[in-house]
C-alpha positions in Angstrom: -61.7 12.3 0.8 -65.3 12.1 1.3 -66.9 14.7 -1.1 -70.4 14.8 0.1 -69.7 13.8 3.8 -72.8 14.5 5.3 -75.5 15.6 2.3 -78.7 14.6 2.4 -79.2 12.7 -1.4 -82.7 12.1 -2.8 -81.7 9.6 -6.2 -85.2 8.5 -7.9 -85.0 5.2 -10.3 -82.0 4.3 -8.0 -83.4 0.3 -8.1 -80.3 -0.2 -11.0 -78.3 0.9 -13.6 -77.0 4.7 -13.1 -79.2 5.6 -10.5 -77.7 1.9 -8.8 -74.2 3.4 -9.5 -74.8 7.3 -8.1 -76.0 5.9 -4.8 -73.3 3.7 -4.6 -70.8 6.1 -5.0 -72.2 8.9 -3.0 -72.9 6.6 -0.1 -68.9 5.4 -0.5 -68.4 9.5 -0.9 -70.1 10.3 2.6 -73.8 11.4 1.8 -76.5 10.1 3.6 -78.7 8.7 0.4 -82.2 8.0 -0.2 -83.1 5.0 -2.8 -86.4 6.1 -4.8 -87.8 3.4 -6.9 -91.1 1.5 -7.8 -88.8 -1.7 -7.8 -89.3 -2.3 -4.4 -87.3 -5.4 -4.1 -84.6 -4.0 -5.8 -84.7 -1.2 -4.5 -84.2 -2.2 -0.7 -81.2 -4.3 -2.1 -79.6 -1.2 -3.0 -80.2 0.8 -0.2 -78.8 -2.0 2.2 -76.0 -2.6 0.0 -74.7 0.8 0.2 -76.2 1.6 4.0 -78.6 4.2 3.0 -82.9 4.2 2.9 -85.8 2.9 0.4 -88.6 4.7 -0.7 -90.9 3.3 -3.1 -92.0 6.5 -5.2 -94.1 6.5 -8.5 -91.9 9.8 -10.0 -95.0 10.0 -12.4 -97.6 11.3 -9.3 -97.6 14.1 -7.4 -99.1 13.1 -4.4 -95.8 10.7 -4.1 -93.3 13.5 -4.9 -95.2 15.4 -1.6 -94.6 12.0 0.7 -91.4 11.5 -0.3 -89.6 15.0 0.1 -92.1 15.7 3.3 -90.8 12.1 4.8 -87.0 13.3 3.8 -87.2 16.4 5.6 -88.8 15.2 8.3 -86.3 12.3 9.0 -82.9 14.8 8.2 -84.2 18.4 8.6 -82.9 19.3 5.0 -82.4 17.8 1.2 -79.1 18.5 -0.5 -79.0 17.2 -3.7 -81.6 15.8 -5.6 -81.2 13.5 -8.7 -83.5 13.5 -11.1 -83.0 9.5 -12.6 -85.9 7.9 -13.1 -86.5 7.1 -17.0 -87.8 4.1 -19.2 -87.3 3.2 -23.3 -90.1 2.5 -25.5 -88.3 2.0 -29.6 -90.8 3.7 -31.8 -90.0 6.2 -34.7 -92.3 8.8 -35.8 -94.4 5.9 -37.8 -94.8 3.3 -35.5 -94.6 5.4 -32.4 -98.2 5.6 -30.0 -99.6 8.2 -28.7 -99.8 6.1 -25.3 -95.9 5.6 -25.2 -95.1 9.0 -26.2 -97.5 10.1 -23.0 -96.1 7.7 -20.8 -92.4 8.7 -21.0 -93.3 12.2 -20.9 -94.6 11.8 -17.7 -91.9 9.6 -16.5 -89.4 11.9 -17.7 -90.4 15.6 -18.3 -93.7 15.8 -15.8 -91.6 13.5 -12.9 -88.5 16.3 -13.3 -90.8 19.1 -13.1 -92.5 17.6 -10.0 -89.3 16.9 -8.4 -87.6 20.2 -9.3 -90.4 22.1 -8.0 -90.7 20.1 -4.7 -87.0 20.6 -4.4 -87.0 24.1 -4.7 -89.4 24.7 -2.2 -87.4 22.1 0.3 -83.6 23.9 -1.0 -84.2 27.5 -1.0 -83.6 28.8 2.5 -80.3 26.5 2.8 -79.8 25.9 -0.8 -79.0 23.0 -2.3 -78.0 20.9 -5.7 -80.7 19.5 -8.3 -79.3 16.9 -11.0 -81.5 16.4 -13.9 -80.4 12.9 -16.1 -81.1 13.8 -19.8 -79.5 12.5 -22.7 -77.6 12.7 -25.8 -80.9 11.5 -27.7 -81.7 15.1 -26.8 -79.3 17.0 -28.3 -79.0 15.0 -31.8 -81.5 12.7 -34.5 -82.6 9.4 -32.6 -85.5 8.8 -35.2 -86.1 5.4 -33.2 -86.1 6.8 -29.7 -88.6 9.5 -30.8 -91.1 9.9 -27.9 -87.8 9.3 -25.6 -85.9 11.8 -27.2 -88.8 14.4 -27.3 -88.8 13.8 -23.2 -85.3 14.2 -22.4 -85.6 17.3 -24.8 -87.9 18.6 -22.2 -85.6 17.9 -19.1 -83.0 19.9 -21.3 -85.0 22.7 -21.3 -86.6 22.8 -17.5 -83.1 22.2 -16.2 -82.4 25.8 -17.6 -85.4 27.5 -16.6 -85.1 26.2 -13.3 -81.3 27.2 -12.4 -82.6 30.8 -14.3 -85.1 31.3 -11.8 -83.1 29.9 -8.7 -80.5 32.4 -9.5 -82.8 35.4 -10.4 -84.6 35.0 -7.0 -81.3 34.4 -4.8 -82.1 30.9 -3.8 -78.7 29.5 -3.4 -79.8 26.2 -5.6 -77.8 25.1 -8.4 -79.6 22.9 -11.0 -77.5 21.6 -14.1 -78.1 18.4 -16.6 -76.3 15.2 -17.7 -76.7 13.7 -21.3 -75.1 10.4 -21.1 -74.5 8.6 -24.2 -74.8 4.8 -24.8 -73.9 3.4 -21.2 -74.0 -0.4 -20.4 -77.1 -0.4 -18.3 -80.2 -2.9 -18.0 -82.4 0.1 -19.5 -79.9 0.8 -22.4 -78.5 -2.9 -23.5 -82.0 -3.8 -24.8 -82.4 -1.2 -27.4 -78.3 -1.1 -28.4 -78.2 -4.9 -28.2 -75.1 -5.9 -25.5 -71.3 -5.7 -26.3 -72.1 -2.1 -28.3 -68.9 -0.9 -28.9 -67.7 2.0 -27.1 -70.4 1.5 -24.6 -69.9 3.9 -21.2 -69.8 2.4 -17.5 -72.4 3.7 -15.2 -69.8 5.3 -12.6 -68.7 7.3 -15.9 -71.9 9.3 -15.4 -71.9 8.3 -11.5 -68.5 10.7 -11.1 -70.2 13.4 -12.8 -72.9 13.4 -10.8 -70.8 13.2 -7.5 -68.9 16.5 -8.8 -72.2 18.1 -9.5 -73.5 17.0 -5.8 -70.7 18.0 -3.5 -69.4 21.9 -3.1 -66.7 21.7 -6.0 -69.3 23.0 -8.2 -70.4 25.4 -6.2 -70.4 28.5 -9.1 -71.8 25.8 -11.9 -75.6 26.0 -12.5 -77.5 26.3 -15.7 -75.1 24.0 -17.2 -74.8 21.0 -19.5 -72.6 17.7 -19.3 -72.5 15.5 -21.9 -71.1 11.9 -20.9 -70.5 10.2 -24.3 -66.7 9.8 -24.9 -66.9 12.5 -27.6 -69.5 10.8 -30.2 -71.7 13.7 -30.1 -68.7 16.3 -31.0 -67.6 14.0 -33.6 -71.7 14.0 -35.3 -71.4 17.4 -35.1 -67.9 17.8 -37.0 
């Protein structure tokens, strides 16, 4: 059955890893998807691998965020879904952290999801449409040596809500909801876990919950939160 036959998918940071893996299994699932990425290489590899389109796109500027969704609308007359991917790790505790790491990844994580929720809004809210916002579980418990990571995918937590509150109080017909994976076996996870961590997710374990959130099943789910982590979170919390 192909669950997104048709949609028009905008994945940013789609070069590898899970936004690699949601392309690829939207593309298998019928969607027409776009590959966002400053990996250009990379980044074309994946989009002909899975038959869909490159973009490079810097999620940190605004003046990209305009190109991009203008070029998409242009080429398909509409945006569907848009997933919010893009991320990077710096390890730094609240010691040895810098104020220039701590700025860049809230710009590559919090700023780039607020540029690309607000662009999608404005592109979604006559047809309507599906935003995806990739958080984490270093958002929702102590990751004293992820700090200025944690601290941005706090962020994304928190405009993922405000966002699907404001879609639904003005009657746009745009759902917006956010994923906290846990450890998954990705290039930008492995080097900060070290490879073989045990337990370790598979990036179509987050890929399937994105294709759920991006096709019409969850048509009456916005505003909410899916944590991806085989249950280590619920077990901290116990």
């Amino acid at each position: 059955m192909k669950r997104v036959q048709d949609k028009v998918v905008l994945i940013t940071g789609a070069a590898s890893g899970l936004g690699a893996a949601d392309a690829a299994l939207l593309a298998r699932e019928g969607a027409r998807v776009i590959v966002t990425d400053v990996a250009e290489d990379a980044g074309r590899a994946v989009a002909e691998r899975i038959g869909g389109e490159f973009m490079r796109h810097d999620v940190r500027l605004e003046e990209d965020w305009a190109r991009v969704v203008a070029a998409v609308l242009a080429r398909h007359g509409r945006l569907d879904t848009l997933v919010n991917n893009a991320g990077i790790v710096r390890v730094g505790d609240i010691e040895s952290a810098t104020l220039e790491d701590y700025r860049l990844l809230a710009a590559v994580h919090g700023e780039a999801c607020f540029l690309g929720c607000r662009e999608a809004v404005q592109a979604m809210k006559e047809r309507g449409g599906s935003i995806i916002n990739i958080s984490s579980v270093a958002a929702l418990r102590a990751t004293p040596p992820v700090l200025a990571y944690a601290a941005a995918k706090g962020a994304i937590r928190a405009l993922s809500l405000s966002v699907a509150g404001h879609c639904r109080d003005r009657g746009y017909p745009i759902r917006c909801n956010a994923i906290f994976p846990g450890v998954i076996d990705t290039p930008l996870v492995v080097p900060v876990v070290g490879a073989n961590f045990p337990g370790a997710g598979r990036p179509d374990d987050v890929a399937n919950m994105v294709l759920f959130l991006a096709s019409d099943e969850s048509r009456f789910v916005t505003g909410a939160e899916f944590v991806v982590d085989n249950g280590a979170t619920a077990r901290m919390a116990a």
